[in-house]
N, C-alpha and C positions, 0 to 999 in steps of 0.2 A: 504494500500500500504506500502511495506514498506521501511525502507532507502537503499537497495541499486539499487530499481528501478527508486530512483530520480537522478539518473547520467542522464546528458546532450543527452546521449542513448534513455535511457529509456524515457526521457520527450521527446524527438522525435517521441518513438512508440506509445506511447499516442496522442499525435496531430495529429500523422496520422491516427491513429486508429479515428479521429473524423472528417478525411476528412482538415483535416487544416495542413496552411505549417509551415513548422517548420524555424523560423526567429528569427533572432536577437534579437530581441527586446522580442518577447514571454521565449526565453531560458532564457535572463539576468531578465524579470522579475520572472520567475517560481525560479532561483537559487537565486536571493534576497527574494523570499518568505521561502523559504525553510531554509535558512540563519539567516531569521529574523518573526520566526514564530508570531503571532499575532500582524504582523508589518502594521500603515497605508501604504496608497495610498503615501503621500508625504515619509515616511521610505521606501518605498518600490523604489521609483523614484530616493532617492537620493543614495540608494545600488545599483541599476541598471547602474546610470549613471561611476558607475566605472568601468562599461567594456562596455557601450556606452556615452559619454559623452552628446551628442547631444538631447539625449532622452527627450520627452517632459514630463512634470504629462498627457498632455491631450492623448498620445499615451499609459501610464503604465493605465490610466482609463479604458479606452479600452480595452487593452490585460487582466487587472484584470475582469471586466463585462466577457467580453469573456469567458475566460477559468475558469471562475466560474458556468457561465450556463453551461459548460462541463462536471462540476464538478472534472475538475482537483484541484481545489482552491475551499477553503470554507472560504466563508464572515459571521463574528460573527458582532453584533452590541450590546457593550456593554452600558449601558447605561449612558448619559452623556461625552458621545466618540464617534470619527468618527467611523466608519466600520474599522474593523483590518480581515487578509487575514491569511491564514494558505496551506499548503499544506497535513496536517491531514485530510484526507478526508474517507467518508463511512464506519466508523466505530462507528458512533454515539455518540460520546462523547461528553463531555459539558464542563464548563468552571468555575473558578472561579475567580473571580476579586478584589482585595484590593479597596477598598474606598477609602484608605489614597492617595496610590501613584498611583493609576491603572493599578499596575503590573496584569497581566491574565496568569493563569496556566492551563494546560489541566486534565480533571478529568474522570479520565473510567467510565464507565456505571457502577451504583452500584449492580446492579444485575446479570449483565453478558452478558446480551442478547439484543440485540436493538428487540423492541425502547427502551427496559428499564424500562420500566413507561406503566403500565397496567391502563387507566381511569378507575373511577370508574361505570362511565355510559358514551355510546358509542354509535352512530349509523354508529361509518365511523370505517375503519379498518388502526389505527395510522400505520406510516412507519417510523416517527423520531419525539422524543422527545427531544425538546431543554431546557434542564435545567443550568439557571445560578446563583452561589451561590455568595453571595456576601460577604465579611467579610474584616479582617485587615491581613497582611501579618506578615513576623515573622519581617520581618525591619520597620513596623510602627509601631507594638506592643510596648505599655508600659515597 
């Protein structure tokens, strides 16, 4: 998808396109995602509540599950970290993560083609490869 489908528009033809209404609460948390890419549930709740104040984490939980199994949103779970949300979705890219600070960058597929990652032996036919690389960023670096 790309940026200038995620205007408030577009995240509307998307939700309808999935039979869901398109609300308050769903738009402030899709543009806090979008805003604050590889942001938690609680980063995500406290962007949101700037243009709903009243908003609960137990309703962004919600909306985030939701339009995750929609796959409007993609949930990465880096390890040693809660779940962090992205609205980079269906183009199979992965992730890389600092140890020191757990800043997380996105990484294109190194081959070009999803899934990416041909097994070496197979009996199912892969659709996404989830690769995450793990290292030090250039602000922890020595």
């Amino acid at each position: 998808m790309t940026t200038m489908e995620h205007t408030e528009a577009g995240w509307a033809a998307q939700l309808h396109s999935h039979d869901r209404r398109v609300t308050k609460q769903r738009l402030a948390v899709l543009d806090a995602v979008e805003h604050l890419p590889h942001a938690t549930a609680d980063a995500v709740a406290e962007a949101a509540r700037g243009q709903l104040p009243a908003l609960t984490l137990q309703s962004v939980y919600v909306v985030l599950s939701d339009l995750t199994e929609l796959g409007m949103l993609r949930r990465i779970e880096p390890p040693n970290s809660p779940a962090r949300y992205e609205t980079r979705t269906g183009d199979n890219h992965h992730h890389a993560v600092c140890t020191g600070c757990g800043k997380i960058e996105d990484v294109d597929c190194a081959v070009g083609h999803a899934p990416c990652l041909t097994p070496s032996s197979s009996t199912m036919t892969i659709k996404v490869a989830d690769v995450l690389y793990q290292g030090i960023c250039s602000d922890c670096a020595p």
